[in-house]
N, C-alpha and C positions, 0 to 999 in steps of 0.2 A: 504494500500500500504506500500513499504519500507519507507515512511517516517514516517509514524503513527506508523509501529509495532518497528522502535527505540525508538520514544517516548512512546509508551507501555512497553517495554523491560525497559526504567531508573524507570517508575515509580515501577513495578513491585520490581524491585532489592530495591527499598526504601522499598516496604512493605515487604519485605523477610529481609530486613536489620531489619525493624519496629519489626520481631516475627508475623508475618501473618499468619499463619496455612499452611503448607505446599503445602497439600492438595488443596488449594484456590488460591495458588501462583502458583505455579509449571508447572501445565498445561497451563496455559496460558502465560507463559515466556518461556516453550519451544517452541509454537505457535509464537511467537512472534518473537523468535531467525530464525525460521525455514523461517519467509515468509522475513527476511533480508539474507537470503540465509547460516547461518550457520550450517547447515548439519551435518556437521562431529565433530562441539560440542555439540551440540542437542544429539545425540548419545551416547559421552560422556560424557555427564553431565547428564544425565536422563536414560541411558539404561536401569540402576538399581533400579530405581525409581518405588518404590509399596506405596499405601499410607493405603489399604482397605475399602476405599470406594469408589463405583462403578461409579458413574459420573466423579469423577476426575482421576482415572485408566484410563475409557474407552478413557476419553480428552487424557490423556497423551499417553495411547497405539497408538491412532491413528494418534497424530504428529508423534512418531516414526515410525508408518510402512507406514507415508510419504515420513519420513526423510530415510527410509533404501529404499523406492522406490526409492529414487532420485540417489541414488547411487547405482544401477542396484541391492542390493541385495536381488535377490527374497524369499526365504526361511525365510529372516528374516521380511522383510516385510509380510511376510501369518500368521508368527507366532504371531505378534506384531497385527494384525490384529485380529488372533481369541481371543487374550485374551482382546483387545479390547470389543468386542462382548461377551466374554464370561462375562465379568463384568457388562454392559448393553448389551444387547442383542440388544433394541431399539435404541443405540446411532445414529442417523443420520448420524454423519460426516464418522464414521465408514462402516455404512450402504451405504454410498455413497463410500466410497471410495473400498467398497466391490462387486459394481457394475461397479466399474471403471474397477477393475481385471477382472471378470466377461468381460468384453467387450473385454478387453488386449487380454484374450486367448480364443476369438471370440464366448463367449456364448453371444449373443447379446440379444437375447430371457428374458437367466435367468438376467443380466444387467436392462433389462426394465421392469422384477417384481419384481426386488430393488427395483427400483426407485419407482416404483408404489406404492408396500408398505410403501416405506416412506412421499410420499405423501396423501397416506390415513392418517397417523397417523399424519401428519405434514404440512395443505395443504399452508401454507406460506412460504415452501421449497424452494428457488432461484435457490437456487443451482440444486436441483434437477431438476427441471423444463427446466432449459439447459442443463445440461447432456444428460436427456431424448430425447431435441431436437438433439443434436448433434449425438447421436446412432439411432435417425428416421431420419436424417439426411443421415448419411453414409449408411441406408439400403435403402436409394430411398425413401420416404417417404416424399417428401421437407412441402407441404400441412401441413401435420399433425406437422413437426421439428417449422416449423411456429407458428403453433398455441402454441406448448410449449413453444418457444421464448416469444410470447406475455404472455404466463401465467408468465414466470421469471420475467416480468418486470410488470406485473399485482401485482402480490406480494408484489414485491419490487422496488418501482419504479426509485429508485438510483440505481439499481444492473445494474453497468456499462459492465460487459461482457455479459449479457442478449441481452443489447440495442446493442453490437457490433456484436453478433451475427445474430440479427435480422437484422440489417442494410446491414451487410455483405449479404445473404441469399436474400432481397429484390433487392438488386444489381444485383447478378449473375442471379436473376429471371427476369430482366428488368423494376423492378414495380420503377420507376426512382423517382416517383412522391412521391409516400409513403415513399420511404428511404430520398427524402429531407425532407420530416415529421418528419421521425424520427432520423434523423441528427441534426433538429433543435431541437429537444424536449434533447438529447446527449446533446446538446453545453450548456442547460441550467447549468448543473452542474457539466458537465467535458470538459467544452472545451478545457481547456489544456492539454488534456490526448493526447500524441502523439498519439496513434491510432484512438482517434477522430480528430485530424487534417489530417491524412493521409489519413481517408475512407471520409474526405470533398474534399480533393483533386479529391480520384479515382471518389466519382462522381462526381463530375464539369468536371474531363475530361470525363466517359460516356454520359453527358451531354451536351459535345461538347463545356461546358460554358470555355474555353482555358485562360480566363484574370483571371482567379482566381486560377488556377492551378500551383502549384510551381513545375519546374521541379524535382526537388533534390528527392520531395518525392516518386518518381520513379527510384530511383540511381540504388536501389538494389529490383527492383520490379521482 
């Protein structure tokens, strides 16, 4: 989260202060920069950044054609992208996020033999595993978006947008009983994550449970 990737961001700037090999710094301090939402220095400070070796290219191509997604710029994001891939072919995050495009401009098909693929080579992928759900998800598929959910958190069992996804999913399906399952299994290690207080709220209210319901968290529902 935004608290962890500042304090990944100071330590980092100490190894880059220390002579750390660029290479070893770089990508993961623009990753860092990028989930505190600094964008437009992200860009700036690394656009020009080649280091020639291929793991730490592809790391860094692919925060940038994050960072230029974030700011609607498509062209640059495709291109920061391929050379991404072009430098590891096999990068995951890349590869994910090349499934992501894939899905944007509604190949939902070629999106879920991304993912596929990176699952074959990768099958403790989190990430992937929710993606996938969330694109069988939007093609009607809920059954199957499900069982991806359960595999993201199969995986990884702290992967806290897995479990909000599944929770959510369980909800709108009615299965009331299993989403307080796994509401409680959530609260073990993020119960303070506002959106696990807000999907305890929504159900206690589908649940009709009303004394444990706080209105507010409906302000802006």
């Amino acid at each position: 989260d935004e608290g962890n990737a500042a304090g990944a961001e100071i330590e980092l700037r100490k190894a880059l202060a220390a002579k750390f090999p660029d290479a070893q710094v770089l990508p993961e301090l623009a990753n860092a920069m990028l989930l505190q939402g600094q964008t437009k220095k992200v860009i700036d400070d690394f656009g020009q950044a080649r280091f020639g070796a291929p793991a730490a290219d592809a790391s860094l191509q692919t925060t940038l054609a994050a960072a230029y997604g974030i700011l609607g710029m498509a062209d640059q994001t495709d291109a920061a992208l391929a050379a991404a891939l072009q430098a590891k072919p096999d990068h995951s995050p890349a590869l994910i996020l090349h499934a992501r495009r894939k899905a944007a401009a509604r190949d939902v098909d070629g999106a879920l033999q991304t993912l596929d693929e990176v699952i074959a080579k990768e099958a403790g992928n989190a990430e992937a595993f929710k993606l996938k759900g969330d694109l069988l998800l939007a093609r009607g598929t809920s059954d199957e978006a499900l069982a991806a959910y359960r595999k993201s958190i199969e995986v990884q069992p702290r992967f806290v947008a897995g479990h909000i996804a599944l929770l959510t999913q369980l909800m709108k399906q009615g299965q009331l009983d299993e989403a307080d399952k796994q509401l409680q299994e959530l609260k073990r290690f993020a119960g303070g994550n506002p959106q696990t207080r807000y999907l305890g709220a929504q159900l206690a209210y589908l649940k009709k449970d009303f004394s444990v319901v706080n209105p507010r968290y409906f302000e802006f529902a």
